[in-house]
BAGU-492897 format. One record per atom (N, C-alpha, C): chain; atom name; x, z, y. Coordinates in steps of 0.02 Angstrom, whole numbers, plus 50000, padded with zeros to 5 digits. Last residue first. Example, Ala and Ser with C-alpha at 12.3 -4.5 7.8 and 13.67 -1.06 7.14 Angstrom:
BEGIN
+-------+------+-------+-------+-------+
| kette | atom |     X |     Z |     Y |
+-------+------+-------+-------+-------+
|     A |    N | 50642 | 50354 | 49888 |
|     A |   CA | 50684 | 50357 | 49947 |
|     A |    C | 50645 | 50394 | 50002 |
|     A |    N | 50660 | 50390 | 49716 |
|     A |   CA | 50615 | 50390 | 49775 |
|     A |    C | 50660 | 50390 | 49835 |
+-------+------+-------+-------+-------+
END
This chain:
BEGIN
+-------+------+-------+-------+-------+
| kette | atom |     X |     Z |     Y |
+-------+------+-------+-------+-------+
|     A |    N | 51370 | 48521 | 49129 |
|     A |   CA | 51404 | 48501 | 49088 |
|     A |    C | 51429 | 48422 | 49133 |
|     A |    N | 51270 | 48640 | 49225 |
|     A |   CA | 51370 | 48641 | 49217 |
|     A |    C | 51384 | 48585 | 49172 |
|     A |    N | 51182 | 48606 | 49202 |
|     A |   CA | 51188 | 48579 | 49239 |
|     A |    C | 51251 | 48594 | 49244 |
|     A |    N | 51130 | 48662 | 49052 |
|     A |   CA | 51148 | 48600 | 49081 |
|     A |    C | 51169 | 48570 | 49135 |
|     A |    N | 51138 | 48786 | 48982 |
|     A |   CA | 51174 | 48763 | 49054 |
|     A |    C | 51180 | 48692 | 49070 |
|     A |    N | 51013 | 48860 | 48920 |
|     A |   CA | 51047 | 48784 | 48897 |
|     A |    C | 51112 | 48768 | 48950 |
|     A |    N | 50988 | 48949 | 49030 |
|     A |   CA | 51004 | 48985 | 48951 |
|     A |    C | 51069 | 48899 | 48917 |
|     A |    N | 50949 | 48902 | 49137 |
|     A |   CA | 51018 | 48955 | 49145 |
|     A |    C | 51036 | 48966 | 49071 |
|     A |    N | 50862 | 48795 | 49110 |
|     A |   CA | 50912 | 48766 | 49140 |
|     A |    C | 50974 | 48810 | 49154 |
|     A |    N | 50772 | 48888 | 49046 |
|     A |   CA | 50798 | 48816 | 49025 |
|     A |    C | 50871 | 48806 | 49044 |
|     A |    N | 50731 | 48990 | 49162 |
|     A |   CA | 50761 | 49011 | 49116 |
|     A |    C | 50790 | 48938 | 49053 |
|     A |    N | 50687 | 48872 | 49259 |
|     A |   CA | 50730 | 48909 | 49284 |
|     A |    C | 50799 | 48941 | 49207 |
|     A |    N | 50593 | 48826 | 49198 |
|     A |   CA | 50625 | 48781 | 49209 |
|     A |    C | 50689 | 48839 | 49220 |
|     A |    N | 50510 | 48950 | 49207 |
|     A |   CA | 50537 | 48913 | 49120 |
|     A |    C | 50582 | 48874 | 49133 |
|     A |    N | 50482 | 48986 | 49331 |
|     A |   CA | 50511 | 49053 | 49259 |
|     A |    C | 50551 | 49012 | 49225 |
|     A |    N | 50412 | 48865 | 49365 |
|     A |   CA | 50469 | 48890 | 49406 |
|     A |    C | 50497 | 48931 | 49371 |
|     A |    N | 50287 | 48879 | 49274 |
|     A |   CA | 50330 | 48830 | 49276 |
|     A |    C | 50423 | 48853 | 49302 |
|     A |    N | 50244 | 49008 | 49350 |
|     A |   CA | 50268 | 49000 | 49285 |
|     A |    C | 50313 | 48951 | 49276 |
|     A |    N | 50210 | 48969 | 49476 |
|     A |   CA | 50264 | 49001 | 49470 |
|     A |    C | 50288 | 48998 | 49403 |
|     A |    N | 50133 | 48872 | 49457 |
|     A |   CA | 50198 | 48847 | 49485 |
|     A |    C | 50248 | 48910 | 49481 |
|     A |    N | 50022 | 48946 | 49417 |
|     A |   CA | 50072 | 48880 | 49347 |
|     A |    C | 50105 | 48879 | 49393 |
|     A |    N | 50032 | 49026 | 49526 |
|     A |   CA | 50015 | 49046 | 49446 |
|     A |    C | 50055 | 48986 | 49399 |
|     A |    N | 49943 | 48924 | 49595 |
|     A |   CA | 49988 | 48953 | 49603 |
|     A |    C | 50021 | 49011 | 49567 |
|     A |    N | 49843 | 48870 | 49515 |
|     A |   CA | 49892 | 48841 | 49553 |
|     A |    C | 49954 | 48868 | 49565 |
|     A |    N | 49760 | 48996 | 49512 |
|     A |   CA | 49777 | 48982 | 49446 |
|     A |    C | 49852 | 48892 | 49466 |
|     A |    N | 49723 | 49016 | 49644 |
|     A |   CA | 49756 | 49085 | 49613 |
|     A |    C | 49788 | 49035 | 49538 |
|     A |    N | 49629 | 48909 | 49660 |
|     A |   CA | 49704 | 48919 | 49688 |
|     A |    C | 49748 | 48975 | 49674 |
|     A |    N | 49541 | 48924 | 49573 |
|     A |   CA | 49586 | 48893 | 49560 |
|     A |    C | 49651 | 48884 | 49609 |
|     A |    N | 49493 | 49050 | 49614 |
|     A |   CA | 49521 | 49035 | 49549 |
|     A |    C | 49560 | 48986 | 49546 |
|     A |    N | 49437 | 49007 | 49729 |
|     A |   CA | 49478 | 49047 | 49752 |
|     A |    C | 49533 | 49055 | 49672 |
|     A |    N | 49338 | 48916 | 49705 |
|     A |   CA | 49379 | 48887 | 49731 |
|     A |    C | 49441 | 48940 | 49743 |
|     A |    N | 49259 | 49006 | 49643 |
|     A |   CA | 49264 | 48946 | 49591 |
|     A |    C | 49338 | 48924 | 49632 |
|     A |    N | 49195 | 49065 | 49739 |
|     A |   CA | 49256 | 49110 | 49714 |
|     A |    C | 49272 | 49045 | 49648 |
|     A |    N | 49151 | 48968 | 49821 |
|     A |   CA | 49207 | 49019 | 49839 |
|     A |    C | 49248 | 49043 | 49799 |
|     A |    N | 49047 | 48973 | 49719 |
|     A |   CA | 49094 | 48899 | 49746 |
|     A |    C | 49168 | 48915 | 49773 |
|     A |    N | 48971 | 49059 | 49734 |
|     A |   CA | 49010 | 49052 | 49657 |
|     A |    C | 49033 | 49003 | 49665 |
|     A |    N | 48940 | 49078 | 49873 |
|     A |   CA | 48987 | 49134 | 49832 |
|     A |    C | 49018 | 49103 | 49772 |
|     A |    N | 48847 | 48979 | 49872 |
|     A |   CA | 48908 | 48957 | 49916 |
|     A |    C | 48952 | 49013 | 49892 |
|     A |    N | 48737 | 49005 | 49783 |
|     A |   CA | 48788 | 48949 | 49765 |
|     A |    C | 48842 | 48931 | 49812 |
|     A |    N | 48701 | 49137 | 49852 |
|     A |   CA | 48733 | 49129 | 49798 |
|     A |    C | 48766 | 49072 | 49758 |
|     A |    N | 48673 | 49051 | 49981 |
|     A |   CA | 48705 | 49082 | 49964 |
|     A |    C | 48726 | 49102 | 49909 |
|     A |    N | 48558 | 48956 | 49890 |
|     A |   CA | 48575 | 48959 | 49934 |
|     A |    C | 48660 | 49009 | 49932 |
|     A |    N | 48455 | 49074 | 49847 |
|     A |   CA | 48513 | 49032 | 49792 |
|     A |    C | 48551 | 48978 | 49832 |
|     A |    N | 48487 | 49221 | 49930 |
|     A |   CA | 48446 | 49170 | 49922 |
|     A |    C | 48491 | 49120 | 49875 |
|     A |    N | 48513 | 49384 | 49853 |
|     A |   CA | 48524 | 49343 | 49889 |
|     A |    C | 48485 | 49307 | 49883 |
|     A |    N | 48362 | 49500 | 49854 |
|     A |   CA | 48420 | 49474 | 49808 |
|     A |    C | 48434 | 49412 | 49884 |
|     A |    N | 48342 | 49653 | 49943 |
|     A |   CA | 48328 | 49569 | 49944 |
|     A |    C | 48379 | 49538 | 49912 |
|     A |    N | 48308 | 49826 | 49931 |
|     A |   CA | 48353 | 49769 | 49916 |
|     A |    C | 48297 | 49718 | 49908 |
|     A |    N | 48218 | 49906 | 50076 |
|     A |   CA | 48221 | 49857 | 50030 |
|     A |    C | 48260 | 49835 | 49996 |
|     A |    N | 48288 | 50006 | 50196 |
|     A |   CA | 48253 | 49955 | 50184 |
|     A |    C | 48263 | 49927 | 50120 |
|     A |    N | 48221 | 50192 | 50185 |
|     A |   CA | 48271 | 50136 | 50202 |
|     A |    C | 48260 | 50070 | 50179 |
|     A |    N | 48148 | 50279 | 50312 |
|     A |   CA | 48156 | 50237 | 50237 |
|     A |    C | 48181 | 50181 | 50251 |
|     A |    N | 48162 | 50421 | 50406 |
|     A |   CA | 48174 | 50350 | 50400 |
|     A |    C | 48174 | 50322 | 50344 |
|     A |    N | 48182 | 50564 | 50487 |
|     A |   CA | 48188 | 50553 | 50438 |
|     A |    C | 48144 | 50458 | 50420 |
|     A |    N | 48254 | 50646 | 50645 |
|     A |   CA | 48211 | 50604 | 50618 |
|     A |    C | 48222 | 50564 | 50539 |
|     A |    N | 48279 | 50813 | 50687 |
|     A |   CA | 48305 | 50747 | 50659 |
|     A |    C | 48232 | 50688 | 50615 |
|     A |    N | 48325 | 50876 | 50858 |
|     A |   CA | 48278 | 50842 | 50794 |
|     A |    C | 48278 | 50799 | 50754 |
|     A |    N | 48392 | 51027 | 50858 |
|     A |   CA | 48413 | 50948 | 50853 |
|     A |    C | 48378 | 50932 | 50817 |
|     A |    N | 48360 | 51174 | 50936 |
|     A |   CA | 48398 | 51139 | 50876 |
|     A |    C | 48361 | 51067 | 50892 |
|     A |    N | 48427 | 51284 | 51063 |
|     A |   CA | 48356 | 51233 | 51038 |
|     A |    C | 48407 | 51194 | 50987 |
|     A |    N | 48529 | 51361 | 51080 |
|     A |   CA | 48479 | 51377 | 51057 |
|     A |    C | 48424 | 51333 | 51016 |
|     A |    N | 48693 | 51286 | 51105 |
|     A |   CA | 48611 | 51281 | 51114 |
|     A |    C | 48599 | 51308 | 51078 |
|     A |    N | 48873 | 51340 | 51147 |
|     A |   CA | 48812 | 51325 | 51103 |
|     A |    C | 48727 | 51324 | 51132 |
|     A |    N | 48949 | 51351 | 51257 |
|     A |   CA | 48932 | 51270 | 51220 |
|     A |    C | 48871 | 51291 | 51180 |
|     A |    N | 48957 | 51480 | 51283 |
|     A |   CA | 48897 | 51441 | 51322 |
|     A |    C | 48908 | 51366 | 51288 |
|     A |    N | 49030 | 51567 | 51189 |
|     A |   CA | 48935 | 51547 | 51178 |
|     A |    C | 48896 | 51503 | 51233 |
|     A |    N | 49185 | 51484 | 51125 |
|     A |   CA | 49126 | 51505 | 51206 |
|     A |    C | 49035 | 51513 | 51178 |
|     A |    N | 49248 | 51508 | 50983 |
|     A |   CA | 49227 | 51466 | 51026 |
|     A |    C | 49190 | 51502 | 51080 |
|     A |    N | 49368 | 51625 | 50954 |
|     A |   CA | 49310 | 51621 | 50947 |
|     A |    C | 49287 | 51541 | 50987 |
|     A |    N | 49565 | 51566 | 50924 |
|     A |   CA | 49482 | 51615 | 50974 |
|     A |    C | 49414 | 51589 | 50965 |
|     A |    N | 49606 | 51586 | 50754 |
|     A |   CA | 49609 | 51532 | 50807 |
|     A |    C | 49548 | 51587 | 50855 |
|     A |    N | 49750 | 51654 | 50696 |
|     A |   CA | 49684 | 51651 | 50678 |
|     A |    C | 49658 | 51622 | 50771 |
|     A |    N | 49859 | 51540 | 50607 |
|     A |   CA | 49857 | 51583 | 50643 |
|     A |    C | 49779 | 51600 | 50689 |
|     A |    N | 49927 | 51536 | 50445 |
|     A |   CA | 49870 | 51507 | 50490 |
|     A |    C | 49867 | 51581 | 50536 |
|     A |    N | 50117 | 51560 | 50388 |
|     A |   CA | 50033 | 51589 | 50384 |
|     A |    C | 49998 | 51534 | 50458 |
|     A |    N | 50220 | 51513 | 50456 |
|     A |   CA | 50222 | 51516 | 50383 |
|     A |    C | 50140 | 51515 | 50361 |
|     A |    N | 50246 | 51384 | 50576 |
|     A |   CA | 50229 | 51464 | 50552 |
|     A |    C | 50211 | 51455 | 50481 |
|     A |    N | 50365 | 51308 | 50642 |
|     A |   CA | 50295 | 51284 | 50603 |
|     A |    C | 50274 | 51361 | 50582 |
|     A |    N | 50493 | 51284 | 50646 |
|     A |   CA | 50449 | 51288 | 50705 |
|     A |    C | 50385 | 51331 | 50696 |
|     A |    N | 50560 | 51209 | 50557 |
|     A |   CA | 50573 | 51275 | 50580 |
|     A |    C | 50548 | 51301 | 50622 |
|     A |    N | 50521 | 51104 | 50495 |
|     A |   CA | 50498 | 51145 | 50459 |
|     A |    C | 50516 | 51211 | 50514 |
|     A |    N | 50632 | 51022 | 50545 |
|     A |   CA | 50561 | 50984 | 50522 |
|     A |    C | 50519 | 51056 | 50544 |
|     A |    N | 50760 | 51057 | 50505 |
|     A |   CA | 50735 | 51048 | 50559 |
|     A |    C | 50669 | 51049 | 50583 |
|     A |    N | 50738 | 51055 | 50358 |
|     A |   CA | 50744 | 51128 | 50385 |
|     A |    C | 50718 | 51127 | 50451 |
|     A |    N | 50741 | 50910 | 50347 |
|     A |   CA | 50666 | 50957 | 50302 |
|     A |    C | 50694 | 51028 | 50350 |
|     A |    N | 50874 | 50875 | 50391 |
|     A |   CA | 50796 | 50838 | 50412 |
|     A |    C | 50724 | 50896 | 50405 |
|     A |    N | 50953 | 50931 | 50286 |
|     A |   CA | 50956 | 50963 | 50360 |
|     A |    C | 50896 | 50933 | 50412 |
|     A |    N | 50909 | 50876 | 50173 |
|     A |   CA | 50888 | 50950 | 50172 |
|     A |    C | 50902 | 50972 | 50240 |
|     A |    N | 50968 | 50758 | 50211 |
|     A |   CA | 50871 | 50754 | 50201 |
|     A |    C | 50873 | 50824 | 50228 |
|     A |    N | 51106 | 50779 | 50231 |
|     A |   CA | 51048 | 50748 | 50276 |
|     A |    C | 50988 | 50755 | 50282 |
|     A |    N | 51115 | 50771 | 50074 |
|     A |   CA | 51111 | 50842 | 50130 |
|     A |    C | 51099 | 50820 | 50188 |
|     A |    N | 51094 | 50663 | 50043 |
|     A |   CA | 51033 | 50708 | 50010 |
|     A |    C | 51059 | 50790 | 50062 |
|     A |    N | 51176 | 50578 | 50119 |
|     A |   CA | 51120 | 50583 | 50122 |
|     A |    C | 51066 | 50623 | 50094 |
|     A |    N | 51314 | 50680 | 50045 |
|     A |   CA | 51299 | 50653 | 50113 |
|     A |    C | 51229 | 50622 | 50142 |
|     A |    N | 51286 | 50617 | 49906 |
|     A |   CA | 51292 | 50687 | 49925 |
|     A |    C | 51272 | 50687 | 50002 |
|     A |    N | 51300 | 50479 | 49938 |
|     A |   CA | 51226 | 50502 | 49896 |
|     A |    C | 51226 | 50576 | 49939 |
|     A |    N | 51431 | 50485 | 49961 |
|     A |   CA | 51363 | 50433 | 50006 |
|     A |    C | 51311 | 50463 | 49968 |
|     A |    N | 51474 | 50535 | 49840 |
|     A |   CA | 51500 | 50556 | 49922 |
|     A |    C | 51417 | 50540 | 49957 |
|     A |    N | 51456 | 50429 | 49752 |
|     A |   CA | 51435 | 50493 | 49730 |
|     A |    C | 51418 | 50537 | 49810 |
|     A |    N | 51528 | 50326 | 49778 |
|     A |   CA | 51457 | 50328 | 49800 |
|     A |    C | 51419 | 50386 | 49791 |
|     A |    N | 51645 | 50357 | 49777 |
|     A |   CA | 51616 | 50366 | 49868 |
|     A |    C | 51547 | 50350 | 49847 |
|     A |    N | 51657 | 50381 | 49642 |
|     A |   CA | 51662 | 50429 | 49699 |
|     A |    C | 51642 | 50431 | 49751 |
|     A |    N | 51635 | 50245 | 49593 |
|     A |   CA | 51585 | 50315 | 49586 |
|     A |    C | 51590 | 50346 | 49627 |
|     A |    N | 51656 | 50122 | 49710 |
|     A |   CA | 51689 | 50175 | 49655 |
|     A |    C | 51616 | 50229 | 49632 |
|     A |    N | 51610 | 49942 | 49756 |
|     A |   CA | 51608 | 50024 | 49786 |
|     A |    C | 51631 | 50071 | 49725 |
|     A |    N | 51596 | 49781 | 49806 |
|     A |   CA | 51654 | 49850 | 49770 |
|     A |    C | 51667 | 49925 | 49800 |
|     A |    N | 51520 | 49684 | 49766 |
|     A |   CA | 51526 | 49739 | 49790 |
|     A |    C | 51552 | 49785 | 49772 |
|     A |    N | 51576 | 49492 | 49807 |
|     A |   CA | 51570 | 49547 | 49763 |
|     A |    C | 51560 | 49633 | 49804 |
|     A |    N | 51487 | 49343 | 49786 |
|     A |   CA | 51507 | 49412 | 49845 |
|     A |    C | 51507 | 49461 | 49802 |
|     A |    N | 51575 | 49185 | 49771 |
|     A |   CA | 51533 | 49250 | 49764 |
|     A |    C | 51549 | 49299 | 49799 |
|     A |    N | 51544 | 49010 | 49764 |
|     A |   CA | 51557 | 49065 | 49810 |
|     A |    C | 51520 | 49125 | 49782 |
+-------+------+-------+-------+-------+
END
């Protein structure tokens, strides 16, 4: 069983034409509202603003602490275990390439 698609240059030329003037009637719509230039915005209120300024407190920051070996042997287990399922799945796909390209190049299964 096949499905064929049978479209011409012309109507697809049409269908192209027809959506790329769509866009440009999308982009005009879009766009027609919108002002060309920034429009200069009102002052803010002087009553939000304070006088008294904001104290900032200044802090040291803490330490680097290497991991414990502990954790670092549950990271390089993780990612030991994350390799090999990346590399699982990886040969099955490969596999899946070769068998595939085998079995369409040789046709064996037509004979």
């Amino acid at each position: 069983m096949s499905v064929t698609l049978a479209l011409s240059v012309e109507s697809l030329t049409a269908r192209t034409a027809l959506i790329a003037g769509l866009a440009i009637v999308a982009l005009l719509l879009v766009g027609w509202r919108k002002p060309a230039r920034a429009q200069l915005k009102a002052p803010r209120a002087a009553a939000f603003r304070s006088s008294r300024p904001i104290p900032v407190e200044q802090q040291d920051t803490p330490t680097y602490h290497r991991a414990g070996p502990i954790r670092r042997l549950l990271a390089a287990a993780g990612s030991g275990g994350i390799a090999l399922v990346t590399g699982a799945v990886l040969a099955v796909v490969v596999a899946f390439a070769i068998a595939w390209a085998v079995i369409s190049l040789t046709s064996l299964l037509q004979q």
